[in-house]
MARNUVEX-913967 format. One record per residue: residue number from 1; x, y, z of N, C-alpha, C in turn; residue in three letters. Coordinates in Angstrom, 2 decimals. Each point is the difference from the previous one (the first is absolute). Example, Ala and Ser with C-alpha at 12.3 -4.5 7.8 and 13.67 -1.06 7.14 Angstrom:
% residues 2
   seq      n.px      n.py      n.pz     ca.px     ca.py     ca.pz      c.px      c.py      c.pz   type
     1     13.19     -5.69      7.80     -0.89      1.19      0.00      0.90      1.20      0.00    ALA
     2     -0.35      1.05     -0.72      0.82      1.19      0.06     -0.77      1.09      0.73    SER
% end
This chain:
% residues 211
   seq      n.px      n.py      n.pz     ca.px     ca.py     ca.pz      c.px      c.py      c.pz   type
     1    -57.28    135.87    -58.17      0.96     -0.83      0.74     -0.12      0.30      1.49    UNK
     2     -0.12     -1.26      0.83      0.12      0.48      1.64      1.27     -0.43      0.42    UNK
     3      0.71      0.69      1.12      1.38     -0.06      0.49     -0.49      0.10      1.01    UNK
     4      0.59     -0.82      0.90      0.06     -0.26      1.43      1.04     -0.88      0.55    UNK
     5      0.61     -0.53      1.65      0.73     -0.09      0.49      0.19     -0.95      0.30    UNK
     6      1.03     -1.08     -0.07     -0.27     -1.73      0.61     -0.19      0.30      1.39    UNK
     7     -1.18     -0.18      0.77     -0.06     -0.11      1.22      1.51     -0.97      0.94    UNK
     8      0.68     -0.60     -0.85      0.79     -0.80      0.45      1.11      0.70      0.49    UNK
     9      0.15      0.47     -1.65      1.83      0.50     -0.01     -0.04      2.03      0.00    UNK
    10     -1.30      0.25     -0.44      0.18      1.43     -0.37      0.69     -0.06     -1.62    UNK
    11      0.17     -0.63     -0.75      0.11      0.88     -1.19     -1.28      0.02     -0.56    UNK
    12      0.05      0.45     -1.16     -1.10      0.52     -1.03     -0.07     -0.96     -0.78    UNK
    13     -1.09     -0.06     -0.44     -1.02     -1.10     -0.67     -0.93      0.75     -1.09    UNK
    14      0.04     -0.58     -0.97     -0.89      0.58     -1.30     -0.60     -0.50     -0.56    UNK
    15     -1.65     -0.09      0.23     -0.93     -0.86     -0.96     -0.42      1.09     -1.21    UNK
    16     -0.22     -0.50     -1.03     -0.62      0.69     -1.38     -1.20     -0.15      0.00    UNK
    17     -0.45     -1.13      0.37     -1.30     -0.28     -0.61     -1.15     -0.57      1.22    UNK
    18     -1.19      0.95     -0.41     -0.82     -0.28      1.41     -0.48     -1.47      0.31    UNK
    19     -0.33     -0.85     -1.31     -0.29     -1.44      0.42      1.34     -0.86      0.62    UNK
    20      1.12      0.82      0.65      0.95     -1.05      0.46     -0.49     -0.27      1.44    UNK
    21      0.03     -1.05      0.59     -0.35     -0.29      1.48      1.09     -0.55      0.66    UNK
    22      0.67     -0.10     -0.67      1.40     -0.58      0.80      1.30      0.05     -0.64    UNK
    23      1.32      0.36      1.15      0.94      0.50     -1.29      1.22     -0.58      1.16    UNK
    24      1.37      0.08      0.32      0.38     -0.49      0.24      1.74      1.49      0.21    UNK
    25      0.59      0.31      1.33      0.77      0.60     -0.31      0.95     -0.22     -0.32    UNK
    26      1.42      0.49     -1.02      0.81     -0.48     -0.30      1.06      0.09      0.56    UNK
    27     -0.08      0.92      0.97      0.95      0.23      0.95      0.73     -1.35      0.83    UNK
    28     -1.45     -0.26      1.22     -0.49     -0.73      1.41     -0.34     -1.15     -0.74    UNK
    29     -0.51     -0.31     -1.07     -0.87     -0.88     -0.55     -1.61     -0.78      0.86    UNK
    30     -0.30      1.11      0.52     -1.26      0.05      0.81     -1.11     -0.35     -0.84    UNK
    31     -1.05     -0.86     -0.08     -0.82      0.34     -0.92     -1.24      0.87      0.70    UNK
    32     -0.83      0.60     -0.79     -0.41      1.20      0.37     -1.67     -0.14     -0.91    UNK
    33     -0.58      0.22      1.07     -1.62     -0.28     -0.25     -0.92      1.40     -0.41    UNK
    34     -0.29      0.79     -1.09     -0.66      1.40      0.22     -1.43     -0.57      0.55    UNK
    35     -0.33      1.02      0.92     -0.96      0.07      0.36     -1.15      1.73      0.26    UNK
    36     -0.30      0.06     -1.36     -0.61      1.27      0.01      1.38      1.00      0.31    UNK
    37     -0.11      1.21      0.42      1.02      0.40      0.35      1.47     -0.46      0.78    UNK
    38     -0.63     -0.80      0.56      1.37     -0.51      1.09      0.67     -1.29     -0.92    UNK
    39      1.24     -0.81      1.23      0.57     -0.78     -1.10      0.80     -0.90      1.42    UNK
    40     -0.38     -1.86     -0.18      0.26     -0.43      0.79      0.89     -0.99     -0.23    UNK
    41      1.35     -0.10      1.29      0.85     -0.99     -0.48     -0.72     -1.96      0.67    UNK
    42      0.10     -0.49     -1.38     -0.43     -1.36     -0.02      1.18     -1.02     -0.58    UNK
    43      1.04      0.32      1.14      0.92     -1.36      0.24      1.25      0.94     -1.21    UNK
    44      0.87     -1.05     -0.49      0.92      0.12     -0.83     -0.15     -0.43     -1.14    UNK
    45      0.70      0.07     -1.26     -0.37     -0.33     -1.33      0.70     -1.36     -0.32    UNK
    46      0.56     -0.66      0.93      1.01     -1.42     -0.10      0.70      0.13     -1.21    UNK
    47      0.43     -1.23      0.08      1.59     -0.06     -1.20     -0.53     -0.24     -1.05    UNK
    48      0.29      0.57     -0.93     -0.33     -0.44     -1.54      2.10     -0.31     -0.55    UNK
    49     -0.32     -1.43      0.20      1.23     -0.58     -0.27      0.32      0.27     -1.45    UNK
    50      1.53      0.53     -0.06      0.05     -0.42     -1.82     -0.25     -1.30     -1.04    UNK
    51     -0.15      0.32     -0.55     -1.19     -1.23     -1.29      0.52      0.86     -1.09    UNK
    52     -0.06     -0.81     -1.43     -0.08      0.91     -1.11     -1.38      0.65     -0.45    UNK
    53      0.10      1.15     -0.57     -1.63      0.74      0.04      0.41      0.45     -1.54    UNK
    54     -1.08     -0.23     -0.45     -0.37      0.62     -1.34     -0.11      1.38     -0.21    UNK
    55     -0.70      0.78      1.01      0.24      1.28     -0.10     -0.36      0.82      1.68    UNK
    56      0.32      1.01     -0.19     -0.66      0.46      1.84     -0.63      1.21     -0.08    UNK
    57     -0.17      0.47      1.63     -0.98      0.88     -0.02      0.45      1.32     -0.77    UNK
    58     -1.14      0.36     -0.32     -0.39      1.19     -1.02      0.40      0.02     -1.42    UNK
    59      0.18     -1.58     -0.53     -0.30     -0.09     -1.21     -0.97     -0.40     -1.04    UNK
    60     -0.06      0.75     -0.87     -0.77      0.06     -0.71     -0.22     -1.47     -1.11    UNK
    61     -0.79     -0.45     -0.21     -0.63     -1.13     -0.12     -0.82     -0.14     -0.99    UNK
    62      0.63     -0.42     -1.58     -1.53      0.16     -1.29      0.32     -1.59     -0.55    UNK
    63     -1.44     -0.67      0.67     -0.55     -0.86     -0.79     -0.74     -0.80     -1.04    UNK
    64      0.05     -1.26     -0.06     -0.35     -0.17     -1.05     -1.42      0.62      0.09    UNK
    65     -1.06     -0.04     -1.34     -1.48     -0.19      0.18     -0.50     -0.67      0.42    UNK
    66     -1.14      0.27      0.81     -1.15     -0.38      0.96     -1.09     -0.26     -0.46    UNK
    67     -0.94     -0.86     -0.23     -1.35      0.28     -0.04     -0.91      0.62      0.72    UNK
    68      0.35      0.82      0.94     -1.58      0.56      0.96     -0.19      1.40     -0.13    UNK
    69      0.87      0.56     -0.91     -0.46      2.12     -0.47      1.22      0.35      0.78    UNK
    70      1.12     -0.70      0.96      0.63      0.92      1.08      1.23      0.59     -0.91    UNK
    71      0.62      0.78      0.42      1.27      0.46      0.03      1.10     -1.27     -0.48    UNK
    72      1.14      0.45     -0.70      1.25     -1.43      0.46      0.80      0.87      0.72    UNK
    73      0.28      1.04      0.16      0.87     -0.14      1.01     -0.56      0.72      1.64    UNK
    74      1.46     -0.56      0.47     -0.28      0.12      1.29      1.27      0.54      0.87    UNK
    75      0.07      0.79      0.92      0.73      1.31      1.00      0.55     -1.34      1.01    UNK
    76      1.22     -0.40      0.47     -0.42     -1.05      0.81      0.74      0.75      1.58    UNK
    77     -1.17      0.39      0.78      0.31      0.84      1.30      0.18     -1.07      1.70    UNK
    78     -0.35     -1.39     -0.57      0.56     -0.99      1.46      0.16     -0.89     -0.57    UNK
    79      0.93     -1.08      0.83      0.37     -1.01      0.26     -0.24     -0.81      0.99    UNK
    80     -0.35     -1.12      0.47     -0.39     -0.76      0.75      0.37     -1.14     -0.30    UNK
    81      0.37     -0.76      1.17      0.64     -1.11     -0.67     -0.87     -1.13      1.58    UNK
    82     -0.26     -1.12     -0.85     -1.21     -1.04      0.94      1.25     -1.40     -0.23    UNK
    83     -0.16     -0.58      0.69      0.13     -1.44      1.27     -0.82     -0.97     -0.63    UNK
    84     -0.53     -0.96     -0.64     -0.32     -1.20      0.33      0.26     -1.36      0.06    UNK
    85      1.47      0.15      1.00      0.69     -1.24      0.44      0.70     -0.71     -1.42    UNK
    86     -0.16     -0.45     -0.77      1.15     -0.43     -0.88      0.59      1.14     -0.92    UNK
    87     -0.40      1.37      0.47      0.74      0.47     -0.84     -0.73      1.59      0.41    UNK
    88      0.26      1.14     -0.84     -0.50      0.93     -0.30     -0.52      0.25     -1.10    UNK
    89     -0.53      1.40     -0.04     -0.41      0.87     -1.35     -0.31      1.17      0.42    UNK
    90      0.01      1.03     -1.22      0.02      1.65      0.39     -0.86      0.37     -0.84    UNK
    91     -0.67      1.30      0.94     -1.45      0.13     -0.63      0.14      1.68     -0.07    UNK
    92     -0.28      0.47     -1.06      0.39      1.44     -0.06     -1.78      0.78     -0.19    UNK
    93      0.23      1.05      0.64     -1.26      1.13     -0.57      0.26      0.84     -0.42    UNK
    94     -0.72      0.47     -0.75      0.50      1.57     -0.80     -1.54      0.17     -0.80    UNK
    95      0.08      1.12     -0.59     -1.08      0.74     -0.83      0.12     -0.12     -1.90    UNK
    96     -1.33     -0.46     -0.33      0.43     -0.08     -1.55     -0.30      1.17     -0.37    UNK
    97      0.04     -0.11     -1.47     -0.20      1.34     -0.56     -0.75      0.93      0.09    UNK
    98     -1.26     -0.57      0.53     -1.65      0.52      0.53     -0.05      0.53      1.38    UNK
    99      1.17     -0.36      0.89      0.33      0.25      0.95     -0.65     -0.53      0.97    UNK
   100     -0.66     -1.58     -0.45     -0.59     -0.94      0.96      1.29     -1.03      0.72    UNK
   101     -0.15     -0.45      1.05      0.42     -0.68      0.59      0.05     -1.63     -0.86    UNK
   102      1.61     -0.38     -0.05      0.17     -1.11     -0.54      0.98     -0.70      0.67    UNK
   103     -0.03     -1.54      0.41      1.25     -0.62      0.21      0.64     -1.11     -0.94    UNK
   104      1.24     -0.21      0.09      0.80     -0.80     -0.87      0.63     -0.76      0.94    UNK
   105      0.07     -1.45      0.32      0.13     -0.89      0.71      1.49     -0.26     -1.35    UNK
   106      0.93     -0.38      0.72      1.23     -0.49     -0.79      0.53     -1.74      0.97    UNK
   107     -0.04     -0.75     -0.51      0.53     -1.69      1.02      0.65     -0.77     -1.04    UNK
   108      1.22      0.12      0.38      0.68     -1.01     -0.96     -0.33      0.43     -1.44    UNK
   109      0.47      0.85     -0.34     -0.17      0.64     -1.31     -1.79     -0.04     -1.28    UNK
   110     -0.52      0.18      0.60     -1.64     -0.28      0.25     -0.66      1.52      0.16    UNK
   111     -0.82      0.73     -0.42     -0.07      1.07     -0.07     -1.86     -0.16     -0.09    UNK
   112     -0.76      0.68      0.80     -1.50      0.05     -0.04     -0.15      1.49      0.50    UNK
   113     -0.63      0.48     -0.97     -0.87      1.44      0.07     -1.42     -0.04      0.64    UNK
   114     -0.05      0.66      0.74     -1.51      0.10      0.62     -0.44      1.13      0.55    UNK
   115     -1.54      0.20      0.27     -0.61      1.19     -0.15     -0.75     -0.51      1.76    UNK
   116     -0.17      0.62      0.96     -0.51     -0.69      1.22     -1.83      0.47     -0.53    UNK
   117     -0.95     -0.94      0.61     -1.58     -0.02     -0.64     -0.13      0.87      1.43    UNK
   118     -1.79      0.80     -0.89     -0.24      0.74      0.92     -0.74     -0.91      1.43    UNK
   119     -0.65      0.30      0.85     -0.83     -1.18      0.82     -1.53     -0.59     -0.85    UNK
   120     -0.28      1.47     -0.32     -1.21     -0.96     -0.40      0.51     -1.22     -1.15    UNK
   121      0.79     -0.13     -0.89      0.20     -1.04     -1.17      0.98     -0.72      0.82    UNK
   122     -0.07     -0.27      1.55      1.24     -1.29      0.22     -1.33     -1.60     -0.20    UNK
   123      1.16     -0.64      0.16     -1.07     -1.33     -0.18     -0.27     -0.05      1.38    UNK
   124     -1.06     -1.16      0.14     -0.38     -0.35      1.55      0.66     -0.72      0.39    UNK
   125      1.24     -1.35     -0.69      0.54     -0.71      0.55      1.27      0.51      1.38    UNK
   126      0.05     -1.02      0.63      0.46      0.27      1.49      0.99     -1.12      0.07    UNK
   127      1.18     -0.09      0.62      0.72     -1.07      0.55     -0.65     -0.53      0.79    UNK
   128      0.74     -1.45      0.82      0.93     -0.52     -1.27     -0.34     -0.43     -1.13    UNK
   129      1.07     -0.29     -1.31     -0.39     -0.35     -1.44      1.05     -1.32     -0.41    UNK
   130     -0.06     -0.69     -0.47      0.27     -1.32     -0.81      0.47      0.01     -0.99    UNK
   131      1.18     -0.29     -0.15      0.46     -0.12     -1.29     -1.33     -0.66     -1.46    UNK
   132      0.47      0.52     -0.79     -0.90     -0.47     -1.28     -1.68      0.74      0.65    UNK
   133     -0.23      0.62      0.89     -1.64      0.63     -0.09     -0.08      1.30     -0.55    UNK
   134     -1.13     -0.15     -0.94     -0.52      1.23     -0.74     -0.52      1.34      0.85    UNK
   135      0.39      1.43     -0.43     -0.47      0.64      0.84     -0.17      0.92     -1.58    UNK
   136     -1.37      0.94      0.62     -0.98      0.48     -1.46      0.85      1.47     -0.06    UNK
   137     -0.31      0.94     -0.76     -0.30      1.11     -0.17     -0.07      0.62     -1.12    UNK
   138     -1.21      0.90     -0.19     -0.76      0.40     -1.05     -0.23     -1.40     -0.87    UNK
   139     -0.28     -0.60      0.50     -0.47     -1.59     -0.78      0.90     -0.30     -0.36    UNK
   140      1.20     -0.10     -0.12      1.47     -0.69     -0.32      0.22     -0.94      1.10    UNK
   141      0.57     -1.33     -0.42      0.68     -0.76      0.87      1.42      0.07      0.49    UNK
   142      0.81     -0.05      0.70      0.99     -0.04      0.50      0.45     -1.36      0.85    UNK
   143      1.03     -0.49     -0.20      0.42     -0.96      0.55      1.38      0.07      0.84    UNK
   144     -0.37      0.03      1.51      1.25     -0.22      1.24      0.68     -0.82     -0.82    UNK
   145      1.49      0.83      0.55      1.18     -0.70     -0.46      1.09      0.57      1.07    UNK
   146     -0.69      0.72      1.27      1.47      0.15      0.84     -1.27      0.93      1.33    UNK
   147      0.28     -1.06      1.39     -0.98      0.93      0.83      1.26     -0.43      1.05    UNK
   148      0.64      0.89      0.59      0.93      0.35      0.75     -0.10      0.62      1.37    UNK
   149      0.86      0.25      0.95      0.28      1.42      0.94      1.38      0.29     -0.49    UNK
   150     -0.37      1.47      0.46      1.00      0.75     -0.91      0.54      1.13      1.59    UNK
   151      0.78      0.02      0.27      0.80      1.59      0.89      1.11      0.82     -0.33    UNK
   152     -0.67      1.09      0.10      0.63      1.02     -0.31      1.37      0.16      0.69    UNK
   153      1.18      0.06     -1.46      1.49      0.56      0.61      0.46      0.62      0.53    UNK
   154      0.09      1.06     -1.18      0.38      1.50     -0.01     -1.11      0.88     -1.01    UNK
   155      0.62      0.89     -0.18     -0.90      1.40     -0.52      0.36      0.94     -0.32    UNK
   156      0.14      0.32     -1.10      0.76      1.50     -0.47     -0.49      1.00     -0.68    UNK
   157     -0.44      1.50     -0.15     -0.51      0.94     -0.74     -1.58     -0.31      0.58    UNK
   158     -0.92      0.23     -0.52     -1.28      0.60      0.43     -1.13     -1.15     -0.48    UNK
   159     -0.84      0.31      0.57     -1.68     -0.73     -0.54     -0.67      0.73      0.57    UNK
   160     -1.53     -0.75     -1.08     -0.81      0.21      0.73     -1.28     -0.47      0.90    UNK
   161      0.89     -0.77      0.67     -0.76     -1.13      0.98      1.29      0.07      1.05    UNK
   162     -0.37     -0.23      1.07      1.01     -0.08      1.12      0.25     -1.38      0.31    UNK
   163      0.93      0.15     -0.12      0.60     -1.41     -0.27      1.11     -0.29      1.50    UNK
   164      0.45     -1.25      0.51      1.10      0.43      1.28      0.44     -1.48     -0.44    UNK
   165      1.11      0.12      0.16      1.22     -0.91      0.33     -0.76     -1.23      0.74    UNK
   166      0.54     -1.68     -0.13     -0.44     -0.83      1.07     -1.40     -0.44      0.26    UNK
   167     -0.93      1.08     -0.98     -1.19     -0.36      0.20     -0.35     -1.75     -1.07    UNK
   168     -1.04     -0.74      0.13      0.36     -0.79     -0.37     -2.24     -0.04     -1.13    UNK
   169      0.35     -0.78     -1.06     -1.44      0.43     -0.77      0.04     -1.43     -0.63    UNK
   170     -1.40     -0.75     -0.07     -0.30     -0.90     -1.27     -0.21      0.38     -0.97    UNK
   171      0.31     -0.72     -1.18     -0.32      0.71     -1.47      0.03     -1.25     -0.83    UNK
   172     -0.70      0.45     -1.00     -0.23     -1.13     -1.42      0.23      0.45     -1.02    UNK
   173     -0.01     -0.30     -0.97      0.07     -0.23     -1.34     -0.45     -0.59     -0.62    UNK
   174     -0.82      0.56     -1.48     -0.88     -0.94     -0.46      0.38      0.16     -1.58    UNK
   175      0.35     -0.88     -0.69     -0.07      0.71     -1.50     -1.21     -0.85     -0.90    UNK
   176      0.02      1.59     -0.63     -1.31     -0.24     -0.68     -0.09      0.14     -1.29    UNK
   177     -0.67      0.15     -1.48     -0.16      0.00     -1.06      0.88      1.11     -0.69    UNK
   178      0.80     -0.32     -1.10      0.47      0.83     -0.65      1.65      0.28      0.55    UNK
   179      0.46     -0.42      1.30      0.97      0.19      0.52     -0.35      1.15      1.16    UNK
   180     -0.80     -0.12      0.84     -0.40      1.12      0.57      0.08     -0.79      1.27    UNK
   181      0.46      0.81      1.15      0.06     -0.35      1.28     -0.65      0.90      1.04    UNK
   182     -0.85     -0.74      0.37     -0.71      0.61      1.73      0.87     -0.59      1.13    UNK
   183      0.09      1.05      1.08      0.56     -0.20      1.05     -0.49      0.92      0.94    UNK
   184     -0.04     -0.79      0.89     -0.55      0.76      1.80      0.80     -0.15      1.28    UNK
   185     -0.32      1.17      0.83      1.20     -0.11      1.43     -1.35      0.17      0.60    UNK
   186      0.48     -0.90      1.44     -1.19      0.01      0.92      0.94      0.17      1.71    UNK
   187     -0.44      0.94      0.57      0.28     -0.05      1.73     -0.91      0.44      0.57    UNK
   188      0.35     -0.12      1.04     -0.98      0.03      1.22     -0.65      1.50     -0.28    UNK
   189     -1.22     -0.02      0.12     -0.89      1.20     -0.79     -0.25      0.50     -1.95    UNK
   190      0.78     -0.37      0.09      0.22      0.58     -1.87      0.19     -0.65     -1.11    UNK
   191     -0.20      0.21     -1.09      0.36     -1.20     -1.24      0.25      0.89     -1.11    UNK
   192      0.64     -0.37     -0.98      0.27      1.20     -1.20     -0.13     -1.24     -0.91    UNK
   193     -0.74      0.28     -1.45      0.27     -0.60     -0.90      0.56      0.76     -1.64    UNK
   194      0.78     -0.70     -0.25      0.57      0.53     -1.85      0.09     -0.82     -0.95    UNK
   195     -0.39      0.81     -0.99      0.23     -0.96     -0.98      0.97      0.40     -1.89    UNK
   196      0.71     -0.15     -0.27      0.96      0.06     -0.94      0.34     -0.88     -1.10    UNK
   197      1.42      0.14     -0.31      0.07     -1.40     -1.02      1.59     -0.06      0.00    UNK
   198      0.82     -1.27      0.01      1.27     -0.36     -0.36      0.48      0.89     -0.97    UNK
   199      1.37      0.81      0.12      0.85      1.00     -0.97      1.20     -1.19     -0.76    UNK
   200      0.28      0.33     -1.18      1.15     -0.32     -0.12      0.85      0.99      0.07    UNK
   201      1.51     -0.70      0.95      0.89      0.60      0.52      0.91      1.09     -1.31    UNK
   202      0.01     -1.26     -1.20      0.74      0.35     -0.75     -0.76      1.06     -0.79    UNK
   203     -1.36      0.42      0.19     -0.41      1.29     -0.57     -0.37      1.21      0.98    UNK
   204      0.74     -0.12      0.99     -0.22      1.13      0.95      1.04      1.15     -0.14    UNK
   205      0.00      1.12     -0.21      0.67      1.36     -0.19      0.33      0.92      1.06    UNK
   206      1.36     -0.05      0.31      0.26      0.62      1.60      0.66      1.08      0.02    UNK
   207     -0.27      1.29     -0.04      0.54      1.04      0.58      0.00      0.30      1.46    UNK
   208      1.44      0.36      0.15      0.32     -0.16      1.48     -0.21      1.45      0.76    UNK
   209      0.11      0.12      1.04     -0.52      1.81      0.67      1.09      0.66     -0.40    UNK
   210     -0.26      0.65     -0.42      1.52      1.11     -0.30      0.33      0.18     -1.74    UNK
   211     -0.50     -1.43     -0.24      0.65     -0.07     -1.48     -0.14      0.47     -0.97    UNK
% end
């Protein structure tokens, strides 16, 4: 575990785990960038307005079965919540059982598990994208069904990607065979792609932190 100081406010700050890159204090609500040893303040963590939530941070999370070998459950250590003009949705990260990096996108009671791809297995496709166009991977088709901009709200508990408030990203969605969904974020320099599959809500198992 590393402990160190909000450059902001001076209290103490506690990461567990070395793949976190960004964490957020709870004090100041500073969000807070690690950088190798040091640790930089990058803006504020904005409002995460009340909404009803299914469950919150640091609960524990056992889902249904998966087809791809992973874990079902999952540690859920952030919250993030994205903007794209008619509405919102909240996108959580946390660690599955393997202790790989997973996110769970929750919108309007809608639940998608995903695993982010490494670079070499992203596809080559690039914005912009068209509703109804096929985009490949591992020879599977996928079909756009939502290519958006999306900006960031607020932000709560940790990742591991540095993430800031206000920043603003294109992204798509593609679903593909079997109920499986690809999706990509693209900004200025960078692109991440994942890929997962639709949960049902009504078979998801929630232990809460503490419980």
């Amino acid at each position: 575990m590393t402990e160190f100081s909000c450059p902001n406010c001076g209290s103490s700050v506690a990461v567990r785990l070395a793949l976190i890159k960004m964490t957020n204090c709870t004090h100041c609500g500073t969000t807070l960038v690690l950088d190798g040893p040091g640790v930089t303040p990058m803006g504020t963590a904005g409002d995460m307005h009340a909404a009803p939530m299914m469950f919150g941070l640091g609960a524990q999370l056992i889902l249904p079965n998966w087809e791809q070998g992973h874990s079902y459950r999952m540690q859920v250590l952030g919250h993030a919540r994205f903007s794209y003009g008619r509405g919102f949705w909240d996108e959580f990260w946390g660690l599955d059982g393997e202790g790989s990096s997973c996110w769970l996108s929750v919108d309007e009671g809608d639940l998608v598990l995903q695993w982010p791809l490494a670079p070499a297995k992203r596809p080559r496709h690039r914005p912009p994208f068209q509703l109804g166009e096929h985009l490949t991977l591992d020879g599977s088709r996928y079909r756009v069904v939502e290519a958006e901009t999306a900006t960031c709200e607020a932000l709560r508990g940790s990742f591991d990607e540095a993430l800031r408030c206000q920043d603003a990203h294109d992204f798509v969605n593609a679903q593909g065979p079997d109920g499986n969904l690809l999706s990509a974020e693209f900004w200025t320099g960078g692109e991440a792609w994942f890929v997962g599959c639709w949960i049902d809500p009504f078979e998801l198992q929630i232990r809460e932190a503490g419980a």
